[in-house]
C-alpha positions as CSV (number, residue, x, y, z in Angstrom):
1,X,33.2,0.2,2.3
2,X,32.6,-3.3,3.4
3,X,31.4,-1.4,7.1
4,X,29.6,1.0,5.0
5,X,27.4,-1.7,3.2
6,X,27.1,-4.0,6.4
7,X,24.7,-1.0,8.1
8,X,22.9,-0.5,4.6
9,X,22.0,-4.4,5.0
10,X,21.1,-4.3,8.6
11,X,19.2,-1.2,7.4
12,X,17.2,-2.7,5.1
13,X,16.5,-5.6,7.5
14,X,15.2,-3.5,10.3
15,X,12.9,-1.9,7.4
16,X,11.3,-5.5,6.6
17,X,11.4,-6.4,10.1
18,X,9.6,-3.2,10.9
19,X,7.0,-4.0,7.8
20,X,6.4,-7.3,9.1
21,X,5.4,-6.2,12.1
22,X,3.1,-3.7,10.9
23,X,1.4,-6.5,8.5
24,X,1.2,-8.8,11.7
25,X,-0.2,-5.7,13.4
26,X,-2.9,-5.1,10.6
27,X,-4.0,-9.1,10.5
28,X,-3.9,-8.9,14.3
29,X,-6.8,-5.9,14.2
30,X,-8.7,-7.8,11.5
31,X,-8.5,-11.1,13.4
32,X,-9.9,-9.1,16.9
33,X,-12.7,-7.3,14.8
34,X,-13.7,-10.5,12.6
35,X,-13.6,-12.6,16.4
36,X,-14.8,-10.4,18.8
37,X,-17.1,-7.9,16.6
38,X,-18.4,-9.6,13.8
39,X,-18.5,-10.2,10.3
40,X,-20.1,-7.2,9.8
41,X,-17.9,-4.7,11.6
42,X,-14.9,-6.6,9.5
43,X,-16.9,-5.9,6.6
44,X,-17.7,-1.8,7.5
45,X,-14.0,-1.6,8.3
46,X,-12.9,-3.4,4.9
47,X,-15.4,-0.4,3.5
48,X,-13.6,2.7,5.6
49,X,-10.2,1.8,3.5
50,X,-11.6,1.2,0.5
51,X,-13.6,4.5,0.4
52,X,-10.2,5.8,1.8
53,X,-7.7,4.2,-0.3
54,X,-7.7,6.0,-3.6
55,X,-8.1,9.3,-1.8
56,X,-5.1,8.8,0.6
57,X,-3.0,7.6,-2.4
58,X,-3.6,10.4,-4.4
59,X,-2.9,13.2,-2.2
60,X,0.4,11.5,-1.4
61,X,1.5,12.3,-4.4
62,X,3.8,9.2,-4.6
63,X,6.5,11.0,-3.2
64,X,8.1,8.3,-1.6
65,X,8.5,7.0,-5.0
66,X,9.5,10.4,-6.8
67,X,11.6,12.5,-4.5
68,X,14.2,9.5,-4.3
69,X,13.9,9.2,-8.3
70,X,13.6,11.9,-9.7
71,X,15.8,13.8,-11.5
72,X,14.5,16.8,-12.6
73,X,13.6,19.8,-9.4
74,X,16.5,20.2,-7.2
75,X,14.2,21.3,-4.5
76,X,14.9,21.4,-0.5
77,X,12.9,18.8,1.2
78,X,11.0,21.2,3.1
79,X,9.1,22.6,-1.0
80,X,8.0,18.6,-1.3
81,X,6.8,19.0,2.6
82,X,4.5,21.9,2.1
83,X,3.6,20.6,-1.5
84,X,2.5,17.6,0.7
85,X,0.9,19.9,3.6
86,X,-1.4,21.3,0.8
87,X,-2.5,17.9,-0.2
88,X,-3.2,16.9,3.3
89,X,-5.4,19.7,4.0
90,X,-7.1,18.7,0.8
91,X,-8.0,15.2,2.0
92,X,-9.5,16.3,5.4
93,X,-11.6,18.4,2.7
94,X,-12.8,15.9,0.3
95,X,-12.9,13.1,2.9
96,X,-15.7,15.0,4.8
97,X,-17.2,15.7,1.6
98,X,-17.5,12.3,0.9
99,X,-19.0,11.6,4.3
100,X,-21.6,13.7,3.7
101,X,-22.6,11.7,0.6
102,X,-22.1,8.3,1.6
103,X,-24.7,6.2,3.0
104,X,-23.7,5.5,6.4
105,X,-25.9,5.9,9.9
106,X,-24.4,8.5,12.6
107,X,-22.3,5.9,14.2
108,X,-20.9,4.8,11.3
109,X,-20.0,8.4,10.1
110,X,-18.4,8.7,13.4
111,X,-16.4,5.7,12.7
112,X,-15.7,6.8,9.5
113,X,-14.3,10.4,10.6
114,X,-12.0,9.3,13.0
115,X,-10.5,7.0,10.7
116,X,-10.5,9.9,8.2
117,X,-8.2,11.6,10.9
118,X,-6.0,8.3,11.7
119,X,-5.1,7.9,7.5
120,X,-4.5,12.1,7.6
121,X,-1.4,11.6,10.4
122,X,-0.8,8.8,8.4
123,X,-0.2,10.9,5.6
124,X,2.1,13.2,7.7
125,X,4.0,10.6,8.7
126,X,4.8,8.8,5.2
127,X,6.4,12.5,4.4
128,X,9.0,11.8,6.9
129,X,9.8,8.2,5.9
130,X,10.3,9.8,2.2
131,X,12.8,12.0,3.1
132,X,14.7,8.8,4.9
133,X,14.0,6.9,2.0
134,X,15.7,9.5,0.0
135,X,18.4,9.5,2.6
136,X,19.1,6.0,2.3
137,X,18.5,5.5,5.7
138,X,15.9,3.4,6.2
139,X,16.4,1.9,9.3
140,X,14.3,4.4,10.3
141,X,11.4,3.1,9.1
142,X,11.7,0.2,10.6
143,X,12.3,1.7,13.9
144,X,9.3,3.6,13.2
145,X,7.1,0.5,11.7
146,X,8.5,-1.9,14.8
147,X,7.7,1.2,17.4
148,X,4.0,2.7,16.2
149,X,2.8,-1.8,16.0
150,X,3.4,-2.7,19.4
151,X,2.3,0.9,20.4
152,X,-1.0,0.0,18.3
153,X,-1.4,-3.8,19.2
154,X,-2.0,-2.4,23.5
155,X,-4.0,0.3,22.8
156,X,-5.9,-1.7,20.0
157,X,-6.4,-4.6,21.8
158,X,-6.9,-3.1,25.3
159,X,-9.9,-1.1,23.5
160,X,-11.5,-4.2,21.5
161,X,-11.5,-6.3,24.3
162,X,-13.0,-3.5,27.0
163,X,-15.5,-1.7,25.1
164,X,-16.2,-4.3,22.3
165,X,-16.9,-1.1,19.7
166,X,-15.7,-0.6,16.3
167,X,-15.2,3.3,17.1
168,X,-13.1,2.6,19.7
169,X,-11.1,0.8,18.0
170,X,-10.7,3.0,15.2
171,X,-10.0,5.5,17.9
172,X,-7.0,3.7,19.3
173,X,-5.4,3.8,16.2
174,X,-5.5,7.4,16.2
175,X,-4.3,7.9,19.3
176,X,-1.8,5.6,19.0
177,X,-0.5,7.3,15.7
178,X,-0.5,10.7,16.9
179,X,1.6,9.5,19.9
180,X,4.2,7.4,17.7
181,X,4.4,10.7,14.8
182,X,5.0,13.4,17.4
183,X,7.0,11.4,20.3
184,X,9.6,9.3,17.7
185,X,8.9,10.1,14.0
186,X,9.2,13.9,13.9
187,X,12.8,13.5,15.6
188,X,13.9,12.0,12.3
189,X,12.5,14.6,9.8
190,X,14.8,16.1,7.8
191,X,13.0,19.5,6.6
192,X,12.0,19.8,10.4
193,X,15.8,20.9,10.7
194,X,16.6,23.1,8.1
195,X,15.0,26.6,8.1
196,X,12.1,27.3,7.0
197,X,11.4,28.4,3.2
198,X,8.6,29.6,0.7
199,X,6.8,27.7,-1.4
200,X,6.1,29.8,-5.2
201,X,3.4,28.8,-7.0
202,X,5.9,28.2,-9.5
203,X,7.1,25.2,-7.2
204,X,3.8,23.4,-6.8
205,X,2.9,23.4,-10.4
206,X,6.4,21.7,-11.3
207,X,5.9,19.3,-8.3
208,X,2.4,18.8,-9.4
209,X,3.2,18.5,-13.0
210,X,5.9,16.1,-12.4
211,X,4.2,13.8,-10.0
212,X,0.7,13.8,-11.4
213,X,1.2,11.1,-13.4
214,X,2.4,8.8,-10.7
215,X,-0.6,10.2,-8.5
216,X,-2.9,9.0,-11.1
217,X,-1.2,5.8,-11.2
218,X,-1.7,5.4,-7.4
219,X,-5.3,6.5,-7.6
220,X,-6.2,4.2,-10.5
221,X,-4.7,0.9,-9.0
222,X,-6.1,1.5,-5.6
223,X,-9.9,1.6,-7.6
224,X,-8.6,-1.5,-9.5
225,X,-8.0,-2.8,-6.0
226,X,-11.1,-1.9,-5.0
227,X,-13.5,-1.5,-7.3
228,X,-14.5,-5.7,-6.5
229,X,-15.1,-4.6,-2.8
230,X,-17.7,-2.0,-4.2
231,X,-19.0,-4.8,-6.4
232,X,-18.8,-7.0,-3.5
233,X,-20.7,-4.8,-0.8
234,X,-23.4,-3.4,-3.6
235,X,-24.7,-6.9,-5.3
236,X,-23.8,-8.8,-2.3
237,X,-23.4,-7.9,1.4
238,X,-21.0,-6.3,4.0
239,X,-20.5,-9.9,5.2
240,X,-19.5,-11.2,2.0
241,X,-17.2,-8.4,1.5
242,X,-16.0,-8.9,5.4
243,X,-15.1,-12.7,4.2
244,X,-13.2,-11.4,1.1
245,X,-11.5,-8.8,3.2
246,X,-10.0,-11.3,6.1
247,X,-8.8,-13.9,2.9
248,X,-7.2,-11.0,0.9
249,X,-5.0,-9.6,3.9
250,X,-2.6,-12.3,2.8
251,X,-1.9,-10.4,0.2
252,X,-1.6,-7.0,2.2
253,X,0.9,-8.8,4.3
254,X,3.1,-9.9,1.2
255,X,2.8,-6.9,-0.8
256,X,4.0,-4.7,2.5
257,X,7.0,-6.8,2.6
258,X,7.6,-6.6,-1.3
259,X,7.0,-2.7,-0.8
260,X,9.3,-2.6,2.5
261,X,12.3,-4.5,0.1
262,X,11.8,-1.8,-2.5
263,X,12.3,1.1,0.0
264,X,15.6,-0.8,0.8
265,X,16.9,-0.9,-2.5
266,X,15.2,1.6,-4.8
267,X,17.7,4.6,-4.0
268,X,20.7,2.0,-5.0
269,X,18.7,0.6,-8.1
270,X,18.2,4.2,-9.4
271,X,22.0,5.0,-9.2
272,X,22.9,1.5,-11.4
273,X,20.1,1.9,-14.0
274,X,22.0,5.8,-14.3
275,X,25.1,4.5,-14.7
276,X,24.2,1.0,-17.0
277,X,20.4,0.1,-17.2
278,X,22.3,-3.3,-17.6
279,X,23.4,-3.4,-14.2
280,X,20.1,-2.4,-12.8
281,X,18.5,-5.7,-14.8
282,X,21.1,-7.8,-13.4
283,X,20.3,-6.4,-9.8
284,X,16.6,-6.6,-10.7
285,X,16.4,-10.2,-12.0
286,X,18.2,-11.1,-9.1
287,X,15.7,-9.8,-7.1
288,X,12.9,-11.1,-8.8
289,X,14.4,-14.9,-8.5
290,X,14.3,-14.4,-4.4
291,X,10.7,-13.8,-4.4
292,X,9.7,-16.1,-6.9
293,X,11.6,-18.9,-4.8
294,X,9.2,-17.3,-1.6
295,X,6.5,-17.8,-4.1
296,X,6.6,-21.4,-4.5
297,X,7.2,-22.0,-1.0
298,X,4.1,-20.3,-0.3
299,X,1.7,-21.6,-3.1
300,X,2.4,-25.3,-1.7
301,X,1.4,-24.4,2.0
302,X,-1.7,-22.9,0.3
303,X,-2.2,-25.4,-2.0
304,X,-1.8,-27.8,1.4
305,X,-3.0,-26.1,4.1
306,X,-4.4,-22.9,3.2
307,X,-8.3,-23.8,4.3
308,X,-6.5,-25.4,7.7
309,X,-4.7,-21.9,8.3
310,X,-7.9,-19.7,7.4
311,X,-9.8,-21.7,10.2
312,X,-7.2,-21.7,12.7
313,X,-7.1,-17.8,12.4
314,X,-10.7,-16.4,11.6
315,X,-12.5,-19.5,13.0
316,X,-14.8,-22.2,12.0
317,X,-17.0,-19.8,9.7
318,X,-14.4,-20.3,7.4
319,X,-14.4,-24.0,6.8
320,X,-15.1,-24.2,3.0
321,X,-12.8,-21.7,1.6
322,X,-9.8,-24.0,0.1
323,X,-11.1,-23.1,-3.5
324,X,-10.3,-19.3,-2.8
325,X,-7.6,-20.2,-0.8
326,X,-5.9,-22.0,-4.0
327,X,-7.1,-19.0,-6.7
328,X,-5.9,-16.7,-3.6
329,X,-2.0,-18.3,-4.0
330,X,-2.1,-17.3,-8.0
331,X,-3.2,-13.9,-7.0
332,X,0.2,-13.2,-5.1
333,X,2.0,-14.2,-8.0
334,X,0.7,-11.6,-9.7
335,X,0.8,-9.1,-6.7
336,X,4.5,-9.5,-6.1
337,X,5.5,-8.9,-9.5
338,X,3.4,-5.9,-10.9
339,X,4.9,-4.2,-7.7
340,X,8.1,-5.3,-8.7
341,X,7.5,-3.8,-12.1
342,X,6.5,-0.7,-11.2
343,X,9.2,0.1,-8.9
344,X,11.4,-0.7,-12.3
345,X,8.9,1.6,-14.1
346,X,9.6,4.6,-12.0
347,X,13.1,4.7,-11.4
348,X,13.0,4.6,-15.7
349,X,10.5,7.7,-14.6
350,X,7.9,5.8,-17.4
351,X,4.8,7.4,-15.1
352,X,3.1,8.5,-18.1
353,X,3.4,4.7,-19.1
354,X,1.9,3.6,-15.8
355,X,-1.3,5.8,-16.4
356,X,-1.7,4.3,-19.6
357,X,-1.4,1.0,-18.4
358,X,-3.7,1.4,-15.1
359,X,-6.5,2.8,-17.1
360,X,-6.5,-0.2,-19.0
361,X,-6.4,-2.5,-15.8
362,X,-9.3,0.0,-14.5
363,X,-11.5,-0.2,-17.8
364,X,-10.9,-4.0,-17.5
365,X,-11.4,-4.6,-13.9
366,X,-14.8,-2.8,-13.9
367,X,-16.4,-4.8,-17.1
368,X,-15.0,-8.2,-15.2
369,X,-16.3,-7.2,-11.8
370,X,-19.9,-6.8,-13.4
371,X,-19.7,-9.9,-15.5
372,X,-18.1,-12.1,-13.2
373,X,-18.5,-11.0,-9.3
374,X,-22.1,-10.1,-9.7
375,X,-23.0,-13.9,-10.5
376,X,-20.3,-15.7,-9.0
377,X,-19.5,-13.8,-5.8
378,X,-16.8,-14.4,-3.8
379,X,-15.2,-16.3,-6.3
380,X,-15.5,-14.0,-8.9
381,X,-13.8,-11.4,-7.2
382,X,-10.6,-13.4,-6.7
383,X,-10.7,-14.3,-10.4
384,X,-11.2,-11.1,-11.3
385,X,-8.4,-9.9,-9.6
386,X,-5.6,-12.8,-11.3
387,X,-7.0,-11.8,-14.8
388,X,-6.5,-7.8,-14.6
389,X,-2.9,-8.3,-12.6
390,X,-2.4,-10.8,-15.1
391,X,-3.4,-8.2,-18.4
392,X,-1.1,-5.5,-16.3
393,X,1.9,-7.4,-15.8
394,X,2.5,-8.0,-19.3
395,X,2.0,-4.5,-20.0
396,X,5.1,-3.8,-17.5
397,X,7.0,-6.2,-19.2
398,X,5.9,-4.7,-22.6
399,X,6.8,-1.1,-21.5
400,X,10.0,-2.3,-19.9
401,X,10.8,-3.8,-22.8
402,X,10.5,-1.5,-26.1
403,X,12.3,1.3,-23.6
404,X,15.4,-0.8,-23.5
405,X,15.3,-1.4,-27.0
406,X,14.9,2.3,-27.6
407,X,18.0,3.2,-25.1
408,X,19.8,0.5,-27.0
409,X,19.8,2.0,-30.3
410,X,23.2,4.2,-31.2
């Protein structure tokens, strides 16, 4: 047993070694394009994965969250596969759709598309990490993460630094993605092994059923996310949006590793809150008093050196920024525990809840980003974003809350 749980921790610790190197990877390919191409070409970028993000959330269906969780289809891995085939072929759909209607030149359609096709093998590969997830064995994840950054930092930085072009550096990281998913991930796919069955109708209206909520969830609090971009880019400019963009993957960074922990744990946390949801708090609070001991260590670097650190990395454009720097340390608060929340939300399968909760965020975010970012900028949008994480996080604790009172009751 004690063998047992010494490869579960050195599991879990490839998995957020793995995450940090992806995060380092992302900051490394906003750094290049923010250095090398421009404010601009940052900003356009920043735009691709906001037009993207809500789409690519919601056709994932949140299965990494609700195959490991759920508890009510005792389906083969290979139905939630060709549930998730269907929703793939659905984004290539709507995502060309929506390049159509968007106002972008030819080049930046281009651009556009073949990110469109990066974020679709992206899709396929997040399938394979669920079914490890579900598996417990997460170390394959990491192994994955670890492999498909270095793989990405060459080819992403090779292409940047030769060509100088924003589509060949999208480019790169489809190539480099389609390499890493059919060279390494596929070998570790679970349903790729088993033989091959049919999926009813019957079986994608009970998946779709049962994990719409949860999609809607994903969908909404990827708008709230990036609803202030829109704001941003429309009122503003792509620059301004570019600056916001560079300052804000701090917080990509952290919530990756707050998202890479939760892969580690959630299967473990959903077996305690079966057996005693009092055991599950225990392991949660726990939890929750790690990162808010991370938390303080990083609010006093910001607090310190946060404008020294932006410079040192992005460059001398960026002298100015400590007061967003400072409102940027509150907003991590906030990050790190609504994530934490809502992985505590699902495995208590509230997802109903959740859409409740984000439409209120959503309702919120939009009347604040038109009151406050449209005068106050860049500024705005950061306060905007502490102030609807804020109104969300008590509704977690609210929800959490009156359903362990109700489970309490004989």
């Amino acid at each position: 047993m004690k063998w047992s749980s010494g490869v579960s921790m050195r599991s879990r610790s490839l998995n957020v070694a793995g995450t940090l190197f992806m995060a380092v990877n992302q900051w490394l390919q906003v750094i290049l394009i923010t250095r090398l191409l421009g404010l601009y070409e940052v900003g356009l970028f920043t735009y691709f994965l906001a037009l993207m993000g809500p789409l690519v959330l919601f056709t994932r269906f949140s299965l990494a969250r609700l195959v490991p969780t759920q508890k009510k289809l005792a389906y083969d891995y290979i139905v939630f596969k060709k549930f998730r085939e269907v929703m793939n072929v659905s984004f290539i759909g709507v995502s060309i759709l929506l390049i159509l209607f968007v106002d972008l030149n030819l080049y930046e359609s281009l651009c556009l598309f073949i990110f469109v096709l990066f974020r679709f093998y992206e899709n396929k590969e997040e399938f394979i990490y669920t079914e490890n997830i579900a598996e417990s064995r997460v170390y394959v994840l990491g192994l994955s993460r670890i492999i498909r950054s270095i793989v990405i930092i060459i080819l992403f930085t090779s292409s940047i630094l030769i060509f100088e072009s924003l589509f060949m550096a999208i480019l790169s990281l489809l190539v480099s993605q389609m390499l890493v998913y059919h060279l390494f991930d596929r070998r570790f796919s679970v349903s790729g092994k088993r033989p091959d069955a049919v999926m009813t109708f019957k079986h994608f209206k009970n998946i779709f059923l049962l994990g719409m909520g949860l999609a809607v969830v994903e969908l909404i609090s990827s708008l709230v996310t990036n609803i202030p971009r829109y704001v941003l880019e429309h009122f503003h400019s792509v620059e301004v949006l570019g600056v916001f963009a560079t300052i804000m993957y701090f917080t990509i960074i952290t919530n990756n590793v707050v998202v890479a922990i939760n892969e580690g744990v959630i299967a473990a946390l959903a077996r305690e809150a079966t057996v005693s949801p009092s055991k599950f708090y225990r392991s949660f609070f726990k939890l929750c008093g790690v990162f808010l001991v991370l938390i303080i260590i990083g609010e006093i670097i910001l607090i310190f050196f946060g404008n020294d650190i932006l410079v040192l990395v992005y460059g001398p454009e960026f002298i100015g920024y400590q007061r967003e720097m400072v409102l940027l340390g509150v907003l991590l608060f906030f990050i790190v525990y609504t994530t934490l929340l809502e992985m505590a939300l699902n495995i208590f399968n509230l997802y109903m809840h959740q859409v409740v909760m984000q439409t209120m965020t959503l309702i919120a975010t939009v009347i604040l980003s038109l009151l406050v970012i449209i005068p106050f900028g860049l500024t705005g949008a950061f306060i905007v974003g502490i102030v609807t994480h804020a109104i969300l996080m008590m509704m977690q604790i609210g929800v959490l809350m009156h359903d362990r009172k109700v489970k309490r009751r004989p």
